[in-house]
C-alpha positions, 0 to 999 in steps of 0.5 A: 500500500504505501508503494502505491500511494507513493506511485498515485503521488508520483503520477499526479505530480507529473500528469499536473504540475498544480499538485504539490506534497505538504506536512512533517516531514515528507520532504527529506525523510519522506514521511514516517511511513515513507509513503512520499520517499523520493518525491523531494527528489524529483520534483523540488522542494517547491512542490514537496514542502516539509512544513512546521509542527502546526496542523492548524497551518498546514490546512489552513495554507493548503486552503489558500492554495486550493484557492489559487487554484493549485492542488495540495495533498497534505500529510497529517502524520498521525491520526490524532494530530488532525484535531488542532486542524480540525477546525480549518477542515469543517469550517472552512474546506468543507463549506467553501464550495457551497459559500461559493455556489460552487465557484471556488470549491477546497480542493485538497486532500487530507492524507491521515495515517490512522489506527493502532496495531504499530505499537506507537505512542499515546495520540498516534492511533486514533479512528477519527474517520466517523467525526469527519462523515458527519460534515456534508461538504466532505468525502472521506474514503479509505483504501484496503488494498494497494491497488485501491490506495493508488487508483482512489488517491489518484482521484482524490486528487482530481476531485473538486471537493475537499477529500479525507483520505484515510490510510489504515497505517496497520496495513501499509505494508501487510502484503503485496498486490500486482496491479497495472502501472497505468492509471485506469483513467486519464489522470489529467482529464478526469472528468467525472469518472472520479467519483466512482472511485470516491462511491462505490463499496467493493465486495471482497468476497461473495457470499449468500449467508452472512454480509460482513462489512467493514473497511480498512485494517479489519477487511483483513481480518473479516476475509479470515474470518469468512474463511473460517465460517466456511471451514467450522460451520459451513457458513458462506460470508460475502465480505464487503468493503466500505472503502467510501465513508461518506457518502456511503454506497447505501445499494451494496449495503442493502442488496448485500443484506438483502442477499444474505438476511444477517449482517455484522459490521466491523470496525476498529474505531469505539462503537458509540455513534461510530459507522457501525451505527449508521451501516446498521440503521441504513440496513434496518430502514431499508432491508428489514423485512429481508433479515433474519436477525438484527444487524450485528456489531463488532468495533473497538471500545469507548475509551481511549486507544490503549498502551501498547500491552492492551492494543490486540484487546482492543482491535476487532480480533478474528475470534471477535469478529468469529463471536459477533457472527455467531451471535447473529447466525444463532439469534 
């Protein structure tokens, strides 16, 4: 994933020179995840800036420069540190287009490296994604597959609106995919094929018993869990992948429960209002004579993400994740 984000990176600077890499970091070290090694190289320190530890400043300029019509692509190094910026993100890029009628829309993205399981420090591991799907003016997307890190950052960054871009940071290098070098669209005229990229869910694996639905780190771990369901119960789980947040693709929420009469939704971020609850309500206002049981959840707790000794308690685990279904095949 993270060789991915860097060739979307790469690619986008070279098809328009108006893109540009801001946040700490990412010029000479090329980011603590490396997502934007050699970029600095390539292209100049005027269009991958290492920028002063102040969140608030990194949006507030890229805001100004979307203005001016350039196209930045800031880096908030770590998932917690987005809150001093947050202010700039729901006030500002989120409601310029429509101050505006359209005319001068905040075109930028919000890269955020987000969630635990690598062992980081207090304030590092947060799942901030369900604070930012609830302001209308925002996209908030997030890959789980290499892939898709490439294809939907690409059009993260021809997207007119504002976009959130979150990158499951546990996964960054959890396994390797082949896929075409060139973009599956014409990267310096878009034209609106960006947004299905931006939409639309995935459907990581079919199946007819049991719709499990998740994004990010836990995909992974829900695509085990599948297996295992087939394996110990005979149980056949279509495994569906948000990868869109906000705004959700509300169709493949529901055919998927539809299909299936049961569902669980998995995710690493606490349960209290998280987007468990809304998957949930969509599929019970709109599936509920089709299901079989209540909608399951299985999510991380409310507290604050835990030290380092306490993380694998914390994150949806298979045998979590195995539990939940149980409960919702056995109601």
């Amino acid at each position: 994933m993270v060789e991915g984000l860097n060739l979307a990176l790469d690619q986008a600077m070279a098809a328009d020179d108006r893109v540009l890499v801001m946040g700490e970091d990412v010029a000479r070290t090329g980011g603590v995840f490396r997502v934007t090694a050699g970029l600095l190289d390539k292209y100049g320190d005027d269009r991958v800036i290492d920028t002063p530890l102040a969140e608030a400043g990194i949006v507030g300029t890229a805001i100004g420069m979307a203005v001016y019509g350039l196209l930045p692509v800031i880096e908030i190094q770590f998932d917690t540190f987005v809150y001093p910026g947050f202010e700039q993100i729901v006030v500002h890029a989120a409601r310029y287009a429509w101050r505006t009628r359209g005319e001068v829309p905040a075109s930028i993205v919000v890269r955020i490296p987000f969630g635990g399981g690598v062992r980081a420090p207090e304030l590092h591991s947060d799942s901030p994604e369900a604070l930012f799907a609830h302001v209308p003016g925002l996209k908030v997307v997030c890959p789980s597959t290499p892939e898709d890190a490439r294809d939907m950052l690409l059009a993260a960054i021809e997207h007119p609106d504002p976009v959130i871009f979150m990158e499951p940071k546990r996964i960054y290098r959890a396994g390797r995919q082949d896929f075409p070098e060139e973009p599956p669209f014409d990267i310096s005229s878009a034209d609106g094929v960006t947004t299905d990229y931006l939409s639309k869910a995935r459907i990581a694996r079919s199946g007819h018993d049991l719709a499990l639905i998740s994004y990010g780190a836990t995909v992974p771990a829900c695509m085990e869990a599948a297996e295992r369901l087939s394996s110990e119960r005979g149980v056949d789980a279509r495994v569906v992948d948000l990868r869109s947040l906000y705004p959700l693709d509300v169709d493949t929420l529901v055919d998927a429960a539809t299909a299936c009469g049961r569902a669980v939704v998995v995710h690493e971020a606490p349960r209290t209002a998280g987007l468990g609850a809304e998957v949930s309500s969509l599929i019970h206002e709109r599936a509920m004579l089709d299901l079989e049981a209540p909608v399951g959840r299985v999510t991380g707790f409310d507290v604050p993400f835990p030290q380092f000794i306490n993380e694998d308690d914390y994150i949806p685990s298979v045998d979590r994740i195995l539990a939940g279904c149980n409960k919702v095949l056995d109601w």
